[in-house]
DSSP file (Angstrom, degrees, kcal/mol; ACC not computed):
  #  RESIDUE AA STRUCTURE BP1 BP2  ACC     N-H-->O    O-->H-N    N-H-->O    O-->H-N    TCO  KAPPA ALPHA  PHI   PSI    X-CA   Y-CA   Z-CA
    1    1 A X              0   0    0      0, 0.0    35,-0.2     0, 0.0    33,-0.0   0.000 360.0 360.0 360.0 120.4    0.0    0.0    0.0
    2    2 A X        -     0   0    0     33,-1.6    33,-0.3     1,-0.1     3,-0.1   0.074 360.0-160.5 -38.5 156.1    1.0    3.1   -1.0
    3    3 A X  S    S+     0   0    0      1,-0.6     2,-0.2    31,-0.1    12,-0.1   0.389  80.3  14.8-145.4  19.2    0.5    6.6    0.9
    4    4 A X        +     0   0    0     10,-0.2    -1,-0.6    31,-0.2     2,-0.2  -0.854  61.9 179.1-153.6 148.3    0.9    9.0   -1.8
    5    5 A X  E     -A   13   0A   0      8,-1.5     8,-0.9    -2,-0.2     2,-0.5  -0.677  24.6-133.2-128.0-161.7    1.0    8.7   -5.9
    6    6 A X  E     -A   12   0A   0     -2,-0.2     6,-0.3     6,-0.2     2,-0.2  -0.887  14.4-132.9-152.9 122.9    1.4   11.4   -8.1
    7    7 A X    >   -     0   0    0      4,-3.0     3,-9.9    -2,-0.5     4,-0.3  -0.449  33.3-108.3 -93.6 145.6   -1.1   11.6  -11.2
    8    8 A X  T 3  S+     0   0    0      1,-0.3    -1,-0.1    -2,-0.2    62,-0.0   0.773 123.1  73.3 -54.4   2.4    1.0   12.3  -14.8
    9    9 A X  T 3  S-     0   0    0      2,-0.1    -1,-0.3     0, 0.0    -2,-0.1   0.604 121.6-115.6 -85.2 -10.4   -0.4   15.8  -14.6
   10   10 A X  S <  S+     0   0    0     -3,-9.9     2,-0.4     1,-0.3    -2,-0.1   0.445  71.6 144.8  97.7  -5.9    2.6   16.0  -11.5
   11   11 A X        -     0   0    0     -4,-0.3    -4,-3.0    -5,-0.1     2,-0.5  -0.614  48.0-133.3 -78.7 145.5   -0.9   16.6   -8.8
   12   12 A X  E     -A    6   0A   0     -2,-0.4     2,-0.6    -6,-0.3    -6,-0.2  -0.637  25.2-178.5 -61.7  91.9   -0.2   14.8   -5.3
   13   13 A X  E     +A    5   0A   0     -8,-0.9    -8,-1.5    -2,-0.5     2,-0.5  -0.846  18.7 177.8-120.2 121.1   -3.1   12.4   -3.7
   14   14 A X    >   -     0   0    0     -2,-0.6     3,-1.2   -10,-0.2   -10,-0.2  -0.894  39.8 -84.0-113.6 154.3   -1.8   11.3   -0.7
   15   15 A X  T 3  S+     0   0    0     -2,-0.5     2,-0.8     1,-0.2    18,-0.2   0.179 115.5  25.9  22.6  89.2   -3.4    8.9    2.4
   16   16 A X  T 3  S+     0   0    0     16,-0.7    16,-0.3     1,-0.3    -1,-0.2  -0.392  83.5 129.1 134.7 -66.0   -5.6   11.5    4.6
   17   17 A X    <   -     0   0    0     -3,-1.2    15,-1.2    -2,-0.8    -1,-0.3   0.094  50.0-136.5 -34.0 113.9   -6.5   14.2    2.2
   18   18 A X  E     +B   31   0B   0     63,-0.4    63,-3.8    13,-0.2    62,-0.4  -0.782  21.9 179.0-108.7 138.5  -10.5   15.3    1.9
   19   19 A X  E     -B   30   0B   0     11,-1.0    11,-1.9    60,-0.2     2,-0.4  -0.997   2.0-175.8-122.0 123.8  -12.0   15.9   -1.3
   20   20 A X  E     -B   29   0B   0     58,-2.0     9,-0.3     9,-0.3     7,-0.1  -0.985  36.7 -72.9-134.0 146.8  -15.9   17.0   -2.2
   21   21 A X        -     0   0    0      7,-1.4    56,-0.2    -2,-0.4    -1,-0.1   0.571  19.6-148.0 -12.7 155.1  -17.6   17.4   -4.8
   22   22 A X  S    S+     0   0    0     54,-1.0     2,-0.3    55,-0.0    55,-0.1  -0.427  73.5  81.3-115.0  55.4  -17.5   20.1   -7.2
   23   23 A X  S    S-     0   0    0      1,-0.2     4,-0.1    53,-0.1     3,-0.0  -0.805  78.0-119.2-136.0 176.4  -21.1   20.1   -8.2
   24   24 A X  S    S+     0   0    0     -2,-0.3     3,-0.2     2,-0.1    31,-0.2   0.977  92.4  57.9 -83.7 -64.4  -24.6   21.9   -6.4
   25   25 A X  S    S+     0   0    0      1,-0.2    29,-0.1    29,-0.1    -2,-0.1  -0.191 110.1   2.9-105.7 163.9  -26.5   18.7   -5.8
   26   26 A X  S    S-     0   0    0      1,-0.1     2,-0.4    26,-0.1    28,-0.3   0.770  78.6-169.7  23.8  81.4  -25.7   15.4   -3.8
   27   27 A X  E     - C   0  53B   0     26,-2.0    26,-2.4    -3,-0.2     2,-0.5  -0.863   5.6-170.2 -76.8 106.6  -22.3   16.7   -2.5
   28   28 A X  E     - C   0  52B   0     -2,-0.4    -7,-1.4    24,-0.3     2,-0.8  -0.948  13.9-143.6-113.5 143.9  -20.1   14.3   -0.9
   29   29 A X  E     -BC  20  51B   0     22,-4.3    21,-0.9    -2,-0.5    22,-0.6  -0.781  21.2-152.1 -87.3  88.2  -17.3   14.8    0.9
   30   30 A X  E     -BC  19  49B   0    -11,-1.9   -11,-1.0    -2,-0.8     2,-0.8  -0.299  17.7-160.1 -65.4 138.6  -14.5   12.5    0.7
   31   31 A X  E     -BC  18  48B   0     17,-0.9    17,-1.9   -13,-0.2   -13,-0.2  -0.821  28.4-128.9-115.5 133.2  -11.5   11.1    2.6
   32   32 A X  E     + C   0  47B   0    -15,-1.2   -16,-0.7    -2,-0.8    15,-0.2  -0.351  32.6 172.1 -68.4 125.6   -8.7    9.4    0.8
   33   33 A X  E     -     0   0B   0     13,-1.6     2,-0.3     1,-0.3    14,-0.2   0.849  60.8  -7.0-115.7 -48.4   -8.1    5.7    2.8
   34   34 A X  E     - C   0  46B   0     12,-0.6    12,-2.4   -19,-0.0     2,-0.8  -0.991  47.7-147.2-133.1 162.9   -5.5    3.7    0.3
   35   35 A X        +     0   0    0    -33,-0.3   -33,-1.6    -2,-0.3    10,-0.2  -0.887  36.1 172.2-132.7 112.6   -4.1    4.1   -2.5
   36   36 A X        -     0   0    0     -2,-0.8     8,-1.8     8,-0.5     2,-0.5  -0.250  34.0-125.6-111.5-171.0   -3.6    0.8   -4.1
   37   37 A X  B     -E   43   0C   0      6,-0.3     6,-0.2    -2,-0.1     4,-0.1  -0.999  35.2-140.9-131.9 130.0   -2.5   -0.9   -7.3
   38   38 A X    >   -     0   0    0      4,-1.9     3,-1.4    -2,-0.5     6,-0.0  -0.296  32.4 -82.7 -87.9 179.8   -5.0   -3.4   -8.7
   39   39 A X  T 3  S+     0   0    0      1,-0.3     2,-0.4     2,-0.1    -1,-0.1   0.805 131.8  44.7 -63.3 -40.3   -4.8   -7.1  -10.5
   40   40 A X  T 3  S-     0   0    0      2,-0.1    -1,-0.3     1,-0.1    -2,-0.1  -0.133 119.7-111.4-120.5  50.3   -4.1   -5.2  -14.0
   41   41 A X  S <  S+     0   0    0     -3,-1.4     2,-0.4    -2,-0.4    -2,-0.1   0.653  73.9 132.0  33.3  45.9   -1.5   -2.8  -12.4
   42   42 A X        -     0   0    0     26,-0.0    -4,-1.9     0, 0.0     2,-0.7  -0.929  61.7-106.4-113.0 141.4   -3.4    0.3  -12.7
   43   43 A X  B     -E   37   0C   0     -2,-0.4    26,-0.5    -6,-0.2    -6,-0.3  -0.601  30.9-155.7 -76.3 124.9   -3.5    2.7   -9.0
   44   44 A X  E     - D   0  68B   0     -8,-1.8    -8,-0.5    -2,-0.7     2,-0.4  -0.564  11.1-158.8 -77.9 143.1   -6.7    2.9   -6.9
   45   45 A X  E     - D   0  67B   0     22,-0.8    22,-3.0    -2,-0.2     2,-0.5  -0.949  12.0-166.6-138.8 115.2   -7.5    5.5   -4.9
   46   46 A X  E     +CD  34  66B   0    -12,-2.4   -13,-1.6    -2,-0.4   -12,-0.6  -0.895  11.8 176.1-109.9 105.2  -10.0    4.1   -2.4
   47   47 A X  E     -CD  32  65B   0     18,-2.3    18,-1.4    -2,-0.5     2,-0.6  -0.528  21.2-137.1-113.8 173.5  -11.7    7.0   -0.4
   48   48 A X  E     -CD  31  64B   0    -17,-1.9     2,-1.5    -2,-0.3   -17,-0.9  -0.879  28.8-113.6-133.9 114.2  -14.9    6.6    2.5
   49   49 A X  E     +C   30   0B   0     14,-1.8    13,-1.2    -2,-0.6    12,-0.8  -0.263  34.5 176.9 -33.8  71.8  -17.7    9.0    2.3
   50   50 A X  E     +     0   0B   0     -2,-1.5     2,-0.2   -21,-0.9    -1,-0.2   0.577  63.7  14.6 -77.3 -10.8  -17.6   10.9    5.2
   51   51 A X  E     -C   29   0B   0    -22,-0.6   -22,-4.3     9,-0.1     2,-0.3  -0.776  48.8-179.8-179.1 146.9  -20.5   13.2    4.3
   52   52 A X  E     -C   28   0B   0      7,-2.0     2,-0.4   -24,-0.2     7,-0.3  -0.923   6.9-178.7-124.5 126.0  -23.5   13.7    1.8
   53   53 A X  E     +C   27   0B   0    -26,-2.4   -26,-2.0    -2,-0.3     2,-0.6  -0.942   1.5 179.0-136.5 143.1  -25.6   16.4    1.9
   54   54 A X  B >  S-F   57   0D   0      3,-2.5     3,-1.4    -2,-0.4     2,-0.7  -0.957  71.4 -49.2-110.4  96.8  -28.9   16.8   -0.7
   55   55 A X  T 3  S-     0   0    0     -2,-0.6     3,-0.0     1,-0.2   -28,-0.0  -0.689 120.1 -16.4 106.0-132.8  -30.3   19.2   -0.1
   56   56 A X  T 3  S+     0   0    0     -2,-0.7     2,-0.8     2,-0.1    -1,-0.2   0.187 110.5  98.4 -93.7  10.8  -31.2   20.0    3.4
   57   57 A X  B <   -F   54   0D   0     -3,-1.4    -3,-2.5     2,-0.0     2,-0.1  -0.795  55.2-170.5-117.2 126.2  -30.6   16.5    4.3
   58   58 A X        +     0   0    0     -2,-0.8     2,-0.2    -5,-0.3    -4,-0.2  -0.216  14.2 158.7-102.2 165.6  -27.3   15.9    5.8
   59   59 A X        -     0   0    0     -7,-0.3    -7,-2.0    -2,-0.1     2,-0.9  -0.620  33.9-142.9-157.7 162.7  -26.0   12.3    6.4
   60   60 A X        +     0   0    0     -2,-0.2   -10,-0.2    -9,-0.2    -9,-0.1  -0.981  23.8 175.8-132.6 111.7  -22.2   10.5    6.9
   61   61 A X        -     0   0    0     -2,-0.9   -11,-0.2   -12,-0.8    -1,-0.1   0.770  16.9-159.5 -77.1 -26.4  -22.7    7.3    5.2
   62   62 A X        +     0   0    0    -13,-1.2     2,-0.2     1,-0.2   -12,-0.1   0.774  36.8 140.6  20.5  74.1  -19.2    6.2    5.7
   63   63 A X        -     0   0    0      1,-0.1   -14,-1.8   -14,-0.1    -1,-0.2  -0.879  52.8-100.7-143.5 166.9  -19.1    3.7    3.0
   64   64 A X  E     +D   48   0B   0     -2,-0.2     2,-0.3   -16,-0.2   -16,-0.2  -0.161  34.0 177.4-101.1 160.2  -16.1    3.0    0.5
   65   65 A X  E     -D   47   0B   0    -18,-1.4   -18,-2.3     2,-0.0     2,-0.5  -0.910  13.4-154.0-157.2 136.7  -15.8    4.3   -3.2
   66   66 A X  E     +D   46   0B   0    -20,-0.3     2,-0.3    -2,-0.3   -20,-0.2  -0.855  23.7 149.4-113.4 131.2  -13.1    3.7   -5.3
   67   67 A X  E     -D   45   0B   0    -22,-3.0   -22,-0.8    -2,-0.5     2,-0.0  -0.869  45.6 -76.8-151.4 166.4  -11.8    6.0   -8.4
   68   68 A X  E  >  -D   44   0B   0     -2,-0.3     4,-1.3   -24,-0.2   -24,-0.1  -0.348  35.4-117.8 -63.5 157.3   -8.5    6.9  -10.3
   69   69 A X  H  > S+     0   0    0    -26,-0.5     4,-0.9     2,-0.2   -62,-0.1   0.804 116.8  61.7 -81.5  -9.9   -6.3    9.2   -9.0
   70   70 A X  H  4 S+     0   0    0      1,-0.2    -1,-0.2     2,-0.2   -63,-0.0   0.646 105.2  42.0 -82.9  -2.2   -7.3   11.1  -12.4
   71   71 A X  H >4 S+     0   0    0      2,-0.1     3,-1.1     3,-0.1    -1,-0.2   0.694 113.1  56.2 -79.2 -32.0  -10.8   11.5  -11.6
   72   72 A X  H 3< S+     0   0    0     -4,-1.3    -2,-0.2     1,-0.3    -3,-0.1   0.912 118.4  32.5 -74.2 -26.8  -10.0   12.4   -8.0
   73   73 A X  T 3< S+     0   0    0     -4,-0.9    -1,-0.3   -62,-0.1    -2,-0.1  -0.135 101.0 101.2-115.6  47.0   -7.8   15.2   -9.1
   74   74 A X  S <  S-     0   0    0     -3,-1.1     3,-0.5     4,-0.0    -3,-0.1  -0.043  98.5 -79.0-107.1-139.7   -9.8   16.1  -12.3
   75   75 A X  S    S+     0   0    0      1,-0.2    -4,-0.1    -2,-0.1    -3,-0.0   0.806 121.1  76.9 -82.2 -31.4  -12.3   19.2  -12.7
   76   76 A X  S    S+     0   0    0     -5,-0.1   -54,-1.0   -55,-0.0    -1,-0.2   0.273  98.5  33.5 -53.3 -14.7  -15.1   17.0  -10.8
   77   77 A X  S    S-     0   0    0     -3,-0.5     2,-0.3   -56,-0.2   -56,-0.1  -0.578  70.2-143.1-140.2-167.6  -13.5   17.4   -6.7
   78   78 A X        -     0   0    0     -2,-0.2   -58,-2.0    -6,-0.1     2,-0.5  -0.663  30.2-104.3 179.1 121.3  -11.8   20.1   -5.1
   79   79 A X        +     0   0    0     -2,-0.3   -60,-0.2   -60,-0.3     3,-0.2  -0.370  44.2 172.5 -20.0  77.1   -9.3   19.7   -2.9
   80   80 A X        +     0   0    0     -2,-0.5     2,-0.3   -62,-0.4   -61,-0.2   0.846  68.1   5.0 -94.2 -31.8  -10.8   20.4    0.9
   81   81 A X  S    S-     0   0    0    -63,-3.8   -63,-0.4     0, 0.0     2,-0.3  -0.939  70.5-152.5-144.3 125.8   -8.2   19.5    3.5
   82   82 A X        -     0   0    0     -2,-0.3   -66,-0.1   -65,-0.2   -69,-0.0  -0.875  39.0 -91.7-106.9 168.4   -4.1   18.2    2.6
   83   83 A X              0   0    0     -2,-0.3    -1,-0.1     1,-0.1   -67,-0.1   0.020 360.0 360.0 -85.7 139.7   -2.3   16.1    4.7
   84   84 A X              0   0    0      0, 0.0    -1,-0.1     0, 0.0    -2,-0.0   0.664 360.0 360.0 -87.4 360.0    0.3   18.3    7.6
């Protein structure tokens, strides 16, 4: 397991790091949990929902979702907390 990778655009996702949404509706807020290499040697970035809100309606699902590190660092997230 990994605890940082580096996407060929040179951006940083390491271990720790909260990302949320960059849209109006059904907002989640993510936390980066590993960053792994799968069966066909591509990198994982596995993060756990630590809050949803729609709406007015607020919830922490805290359940896993898994993406590239180039959808996590595309136009689609925004960067909320990095790692001290």
């Amino acid at each position: 397991m990994k605890t940082y990778t580096t996407t060929p655009a040179g951006k940083v996702i390491a271990v720790g790091q909260l990302y949320r949404d960059a849209r109006e509706v059904h907002v989640r807020t993510l936390r980066v949990d590993t960053i792994d290499v799968d069966r066909y040697d591509c990198i994982r970035v596995t993060c756990t929902v630590i809050r949803q809100e729609d709406g007015d309606k607020v919830t922490e699902p805290m359940r896993p979702t898994t993406m590239s590190p180039a959808r996590l660092t595309s136009k689609s997230f925004r960067l909320l907390e990095d790692v001290k």
